[in-house]
KEZA-637234 format. One record per residue (C-alpha): x, y, z; residue number from 1. Coordinates in steps of 0.05 Angstrom, whole numbers, always signed. Layout:
// residues N
east:X | north:Y | up:Z | guke:NUM
...
***
This chain:
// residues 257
east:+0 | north:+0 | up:+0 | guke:1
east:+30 | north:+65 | up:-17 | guke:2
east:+45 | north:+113 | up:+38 | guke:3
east:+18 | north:+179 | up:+8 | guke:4
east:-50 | north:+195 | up:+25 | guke:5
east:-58 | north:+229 | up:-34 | guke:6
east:-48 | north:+225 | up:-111 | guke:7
east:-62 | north:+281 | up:-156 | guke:8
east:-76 | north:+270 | up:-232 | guke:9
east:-87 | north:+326 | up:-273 | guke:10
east:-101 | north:+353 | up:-346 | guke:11
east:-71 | north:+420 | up:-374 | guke:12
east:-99 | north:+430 | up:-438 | guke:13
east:-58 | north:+493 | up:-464 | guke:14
east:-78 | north:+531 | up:-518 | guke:15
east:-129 | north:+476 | up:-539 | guke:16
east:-204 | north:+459 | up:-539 | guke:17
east:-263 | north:+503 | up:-565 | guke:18
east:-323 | north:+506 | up:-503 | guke:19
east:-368 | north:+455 | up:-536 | guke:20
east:-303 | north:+411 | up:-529 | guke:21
east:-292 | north:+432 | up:-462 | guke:22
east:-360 | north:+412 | up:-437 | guke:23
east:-357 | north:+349 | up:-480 | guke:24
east:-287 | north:+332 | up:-437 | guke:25
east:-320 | north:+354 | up:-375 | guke:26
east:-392 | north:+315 | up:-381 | guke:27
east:-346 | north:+251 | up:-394 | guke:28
east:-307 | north:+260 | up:-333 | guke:29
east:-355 | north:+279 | up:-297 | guke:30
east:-386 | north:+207 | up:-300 | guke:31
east:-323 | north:+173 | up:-297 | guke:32
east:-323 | north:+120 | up:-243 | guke:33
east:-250 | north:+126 | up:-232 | guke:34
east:-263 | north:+191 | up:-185 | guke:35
east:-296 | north:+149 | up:-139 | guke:36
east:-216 | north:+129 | up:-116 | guke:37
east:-198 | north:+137 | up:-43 | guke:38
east:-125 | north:+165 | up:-50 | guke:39
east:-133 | north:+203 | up:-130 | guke:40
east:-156 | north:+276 | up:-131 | guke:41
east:-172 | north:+301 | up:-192 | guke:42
east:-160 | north:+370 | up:-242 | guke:43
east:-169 | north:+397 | up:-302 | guke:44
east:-139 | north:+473 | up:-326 | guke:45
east:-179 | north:+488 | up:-385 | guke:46
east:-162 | north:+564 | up:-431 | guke:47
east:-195 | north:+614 | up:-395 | guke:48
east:-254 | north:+614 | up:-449 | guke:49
east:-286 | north:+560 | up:-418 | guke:50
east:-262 | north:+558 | up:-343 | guke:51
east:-338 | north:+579 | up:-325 | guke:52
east:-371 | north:+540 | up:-350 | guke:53
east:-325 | north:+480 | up:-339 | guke:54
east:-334 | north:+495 | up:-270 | guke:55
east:-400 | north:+493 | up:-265 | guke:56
east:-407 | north:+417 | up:-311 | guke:57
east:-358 | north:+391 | up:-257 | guke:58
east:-398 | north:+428 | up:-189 | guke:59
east:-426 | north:+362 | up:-168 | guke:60
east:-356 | north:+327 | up:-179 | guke:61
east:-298 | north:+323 | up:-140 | guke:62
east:-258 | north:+344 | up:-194 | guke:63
east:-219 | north:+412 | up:-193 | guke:64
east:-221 | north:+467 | up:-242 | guke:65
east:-162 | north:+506 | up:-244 | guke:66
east:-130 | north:+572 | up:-292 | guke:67
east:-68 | north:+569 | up:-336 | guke:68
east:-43 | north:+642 | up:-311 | guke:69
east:-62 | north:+709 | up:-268 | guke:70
east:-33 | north:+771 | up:-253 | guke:71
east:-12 | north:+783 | up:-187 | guke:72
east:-41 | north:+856 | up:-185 | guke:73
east:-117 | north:+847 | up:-163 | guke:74
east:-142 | north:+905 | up:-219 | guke:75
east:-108 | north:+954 | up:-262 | guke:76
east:-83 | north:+972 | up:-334 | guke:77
east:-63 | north:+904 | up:-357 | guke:78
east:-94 | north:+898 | up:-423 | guke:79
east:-102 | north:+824 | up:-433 | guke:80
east:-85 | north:+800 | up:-363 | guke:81
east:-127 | north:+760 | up:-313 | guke:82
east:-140 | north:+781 | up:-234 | guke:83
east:-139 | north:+726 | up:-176 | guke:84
east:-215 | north:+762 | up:-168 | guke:85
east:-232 | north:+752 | up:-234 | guke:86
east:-220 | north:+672 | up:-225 | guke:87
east:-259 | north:+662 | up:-163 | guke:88
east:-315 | north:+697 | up:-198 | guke:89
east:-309 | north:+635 | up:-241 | guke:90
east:-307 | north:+592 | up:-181 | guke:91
east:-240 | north:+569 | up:-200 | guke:92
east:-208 | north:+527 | up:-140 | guke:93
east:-139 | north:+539 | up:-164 | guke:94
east:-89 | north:+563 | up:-211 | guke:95
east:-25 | north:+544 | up:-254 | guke:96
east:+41 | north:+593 | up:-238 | guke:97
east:+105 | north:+590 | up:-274 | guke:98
east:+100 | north:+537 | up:-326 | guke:99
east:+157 | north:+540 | up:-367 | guke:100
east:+125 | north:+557 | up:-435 | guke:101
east:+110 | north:+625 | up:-393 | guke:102
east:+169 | north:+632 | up:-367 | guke:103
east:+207 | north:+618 | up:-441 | guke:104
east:+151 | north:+659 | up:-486 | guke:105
east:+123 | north:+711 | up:-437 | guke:106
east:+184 | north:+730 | up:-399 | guke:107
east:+161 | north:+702 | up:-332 | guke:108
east:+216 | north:+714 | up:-276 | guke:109
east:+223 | north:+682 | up:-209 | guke:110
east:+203 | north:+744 | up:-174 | guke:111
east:+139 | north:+737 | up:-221 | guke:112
east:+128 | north:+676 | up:-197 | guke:113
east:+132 | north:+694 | up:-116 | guke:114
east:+88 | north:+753 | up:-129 | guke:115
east:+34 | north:+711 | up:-165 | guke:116
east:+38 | north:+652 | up:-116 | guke:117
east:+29 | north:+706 | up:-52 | guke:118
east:-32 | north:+738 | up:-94 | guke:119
east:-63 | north:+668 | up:-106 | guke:120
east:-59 | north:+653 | up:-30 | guke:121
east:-91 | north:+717 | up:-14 | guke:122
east:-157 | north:+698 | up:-46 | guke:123
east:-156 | north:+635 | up:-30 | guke:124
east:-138 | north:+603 | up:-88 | guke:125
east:-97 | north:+542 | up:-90 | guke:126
east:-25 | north:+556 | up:-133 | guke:127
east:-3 | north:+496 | up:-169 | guke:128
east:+79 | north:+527 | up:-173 | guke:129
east:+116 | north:+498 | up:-238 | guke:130
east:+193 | north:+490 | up:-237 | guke:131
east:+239 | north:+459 | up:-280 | guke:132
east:+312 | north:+464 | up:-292 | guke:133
east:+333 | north:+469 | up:-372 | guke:134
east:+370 | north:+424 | up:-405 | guke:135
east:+432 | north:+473 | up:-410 | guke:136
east:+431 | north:+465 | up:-330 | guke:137
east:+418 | north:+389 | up:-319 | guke:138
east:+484 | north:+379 | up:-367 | guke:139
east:+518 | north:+427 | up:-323 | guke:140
east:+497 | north:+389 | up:-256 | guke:141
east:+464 | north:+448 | up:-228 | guke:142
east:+387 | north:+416 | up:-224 | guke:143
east:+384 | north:+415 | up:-151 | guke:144
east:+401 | north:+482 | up:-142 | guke:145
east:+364 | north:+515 | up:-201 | guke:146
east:+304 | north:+474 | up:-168 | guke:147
east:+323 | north:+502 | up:-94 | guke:148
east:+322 | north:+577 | up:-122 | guke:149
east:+263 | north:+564 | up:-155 | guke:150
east:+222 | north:+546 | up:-104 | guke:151
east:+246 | north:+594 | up:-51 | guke:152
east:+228 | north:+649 | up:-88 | guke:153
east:+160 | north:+614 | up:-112 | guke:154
east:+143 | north:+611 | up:-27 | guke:155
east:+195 | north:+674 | up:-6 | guke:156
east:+133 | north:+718 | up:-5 | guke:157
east:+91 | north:+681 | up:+42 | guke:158
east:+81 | north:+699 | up:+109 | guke:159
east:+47 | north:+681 | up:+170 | guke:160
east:-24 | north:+640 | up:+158 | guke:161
east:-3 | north:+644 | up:+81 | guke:162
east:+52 | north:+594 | up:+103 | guke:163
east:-7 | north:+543 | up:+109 | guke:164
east:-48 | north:+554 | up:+53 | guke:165
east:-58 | north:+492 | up:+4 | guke:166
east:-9 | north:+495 | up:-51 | guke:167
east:+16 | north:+438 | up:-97 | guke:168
east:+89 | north:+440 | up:-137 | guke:169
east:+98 | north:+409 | up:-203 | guke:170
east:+166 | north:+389 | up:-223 | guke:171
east:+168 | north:+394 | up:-299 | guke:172
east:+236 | north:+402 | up:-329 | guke:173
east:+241 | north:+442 | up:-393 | guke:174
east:+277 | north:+386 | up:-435 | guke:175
east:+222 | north:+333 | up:-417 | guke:176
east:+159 | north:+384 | up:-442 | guke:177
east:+131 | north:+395 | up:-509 | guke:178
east:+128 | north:+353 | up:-569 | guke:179
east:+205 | north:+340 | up:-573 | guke:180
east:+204 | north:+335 | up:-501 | guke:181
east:+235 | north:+270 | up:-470 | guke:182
east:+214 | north:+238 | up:-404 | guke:183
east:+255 | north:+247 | up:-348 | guke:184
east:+275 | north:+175 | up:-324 | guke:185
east:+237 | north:+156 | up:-259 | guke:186
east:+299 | north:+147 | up:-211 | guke:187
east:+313 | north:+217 | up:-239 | guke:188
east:+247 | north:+245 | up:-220 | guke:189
east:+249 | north:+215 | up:-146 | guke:190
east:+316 | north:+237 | up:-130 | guke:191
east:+296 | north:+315 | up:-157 | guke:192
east:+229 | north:+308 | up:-116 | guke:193
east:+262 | north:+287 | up:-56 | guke:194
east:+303 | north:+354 | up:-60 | guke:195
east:+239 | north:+390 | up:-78 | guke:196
east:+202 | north:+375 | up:-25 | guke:197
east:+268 | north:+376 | up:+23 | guke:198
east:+260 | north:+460 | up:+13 | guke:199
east:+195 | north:+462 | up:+18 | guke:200
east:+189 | north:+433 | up:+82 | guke:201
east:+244 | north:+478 | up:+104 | guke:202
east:+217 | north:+546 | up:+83 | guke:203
east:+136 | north:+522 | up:+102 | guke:204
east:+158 | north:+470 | up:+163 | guke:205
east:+112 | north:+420 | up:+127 | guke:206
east:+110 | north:+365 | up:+71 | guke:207
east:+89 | north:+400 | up:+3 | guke:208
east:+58 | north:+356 | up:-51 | guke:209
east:+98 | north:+349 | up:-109 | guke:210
east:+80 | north:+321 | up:-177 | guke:211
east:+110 | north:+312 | up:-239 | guke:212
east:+100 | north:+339 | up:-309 | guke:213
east:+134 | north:+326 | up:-371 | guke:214
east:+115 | north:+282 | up:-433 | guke:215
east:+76 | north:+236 | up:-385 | guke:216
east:+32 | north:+185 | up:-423 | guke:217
east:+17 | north:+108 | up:-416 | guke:218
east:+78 | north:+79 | up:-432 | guke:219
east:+115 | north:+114 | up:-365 | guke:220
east:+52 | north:+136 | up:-314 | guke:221
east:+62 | north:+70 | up:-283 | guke:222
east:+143 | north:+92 | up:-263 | guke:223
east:+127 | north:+157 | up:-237 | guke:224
east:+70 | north:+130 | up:-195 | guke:225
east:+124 | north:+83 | up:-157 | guke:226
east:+153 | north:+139 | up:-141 | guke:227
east:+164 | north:+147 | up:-73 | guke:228
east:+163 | north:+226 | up:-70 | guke:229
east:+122 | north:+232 | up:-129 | guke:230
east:+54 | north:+252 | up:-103 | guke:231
east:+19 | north:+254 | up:-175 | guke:232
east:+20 | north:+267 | up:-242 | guke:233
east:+18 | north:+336 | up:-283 | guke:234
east:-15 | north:+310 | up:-353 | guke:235
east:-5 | north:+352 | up:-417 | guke:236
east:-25 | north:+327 | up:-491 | guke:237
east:-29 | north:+265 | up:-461 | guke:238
east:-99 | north:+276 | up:-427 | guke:239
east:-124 | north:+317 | up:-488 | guke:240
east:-161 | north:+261 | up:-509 | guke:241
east:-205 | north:+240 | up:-449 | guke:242
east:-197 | north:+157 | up:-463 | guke:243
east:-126 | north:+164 | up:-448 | guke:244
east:-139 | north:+203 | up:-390 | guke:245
east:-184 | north:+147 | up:-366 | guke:246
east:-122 | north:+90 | up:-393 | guke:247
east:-84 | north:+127 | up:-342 | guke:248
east:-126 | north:+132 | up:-279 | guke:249
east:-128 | north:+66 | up:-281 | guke:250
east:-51 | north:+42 | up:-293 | guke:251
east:-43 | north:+87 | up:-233 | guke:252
east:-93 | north:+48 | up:-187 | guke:253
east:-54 | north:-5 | up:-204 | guke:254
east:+6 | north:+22 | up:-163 | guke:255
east:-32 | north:+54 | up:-115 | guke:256
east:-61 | north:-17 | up:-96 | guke:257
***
């Protein structure tokens, strides 16, 4: 039996999906009987077109609807940005910070990434925090520490009941994502969690759920979820197409067991 008392699996569908195949998605998973699993908890993170009324196909479910960005300003001249208050209007539960692609294409810093994570907290959202070290850095040796700066600048803005807020981290390295992207080897991923979540407990003085991201699919689901400190999986193109989604649900019960 595995030790965590809880494995996330969840779906980030980019740039993807029109609304009427959002709410096809959702009304599928919705009545998928795989939910209905003691230790798996469940989210999706459609484009902010259909958040809404994502949300409110998947109120009766235990699944969670999350956002792919915010700013961390709660109003102002931001053409083309999204508040923290505009996403619990939607009744979003929480929202994605720092995924690489942002950091790469939209000029995302660290110091972005604090300020967005603090803002989340504040109204009660739940920050799922991306990091990822590139592949320039791996071949250098410097993982662990690009990973350590990372994440103490992702919770260095935190303070006092903040410190205990929900928040989940999603180890995703920038090599392993995208359609060239090649997955990280599972001893690999362990070892990097086990670092991961090493800071986090010293910054928060608690164990911070950490899952993994990064050309996930069938064929290596089963690897990760062995994982000792990996506390769920981070799903891209893979869970575009809902069956697949479903395929892996249930490889993972099969380690979860």
């Amino acid at each position: 039996m595995s030790p965590r008392q809880t494995f996330w699996i969840g779906a980030g569908w980019k740039m993807n999906k029109t609304l009427a195949e959002s709410l096809d998605y959702a009304a599928r998973l919705e009545g998928f009987s795989g939910l209905s699993h003691p230790l798996i908890r469940t989210f999706v993170i459609p484009p902010f077109t259909s958040i809404r009324q994502v949300k409110e196909a998947l109120a009766t479910s235990p699944v969670l609807v999350g956002a792919q960005n915010m700013h961390w300003e709660s109003a102002g001249a931001f053409t083309g940005e999204i508040s923290a208050a505009m996403l619990t209007d939607c009744g979003v539960d929480l929202v994605e910070i720092g995924h690489s692609e942002r950091r790469e294409f939209f000029g995302e810093t660290d110091d972005r990434v604090g300020l967005k994570t603090a803002a989340a907290v504040r109204a009660g959202l739940m920050p799922l925090i991306c990091i990822g070290e590139t592949r320039e850095q791996r071949d250098a040796g410097v993982s662990d520490a690009v990973l350590e700066m990372q994440v103490r600048y992702a919770l260095g803005r935190l303070s006092g009941e903040q410190r205990d807020a929900p928040l989940l981290l999603a180890y995703e390295p920038v090599w392993a994502i995208g359609s060239g992207g090649v997955p990280a080897p599972a001893d690999y991923v362990d070892e990097r969690h086990a670092g991961i979540i090493r800071v986090g407990q010293a910054l928060l003085g608690r164990r911070l759920a950490c899952l993994y991201g990064g050309s996930v699919d069938l064929d290596n689901c089963r690897g990760y979820a062995r994982c000792a400190n990996v506390d769920g999986l981070f799903i891209g193109r893979a869970a575009w197409g809902i069956e697949t989604l479903f395929k892996i649900f249930r490889h993972c019960e099969t380690e979860l067991a």
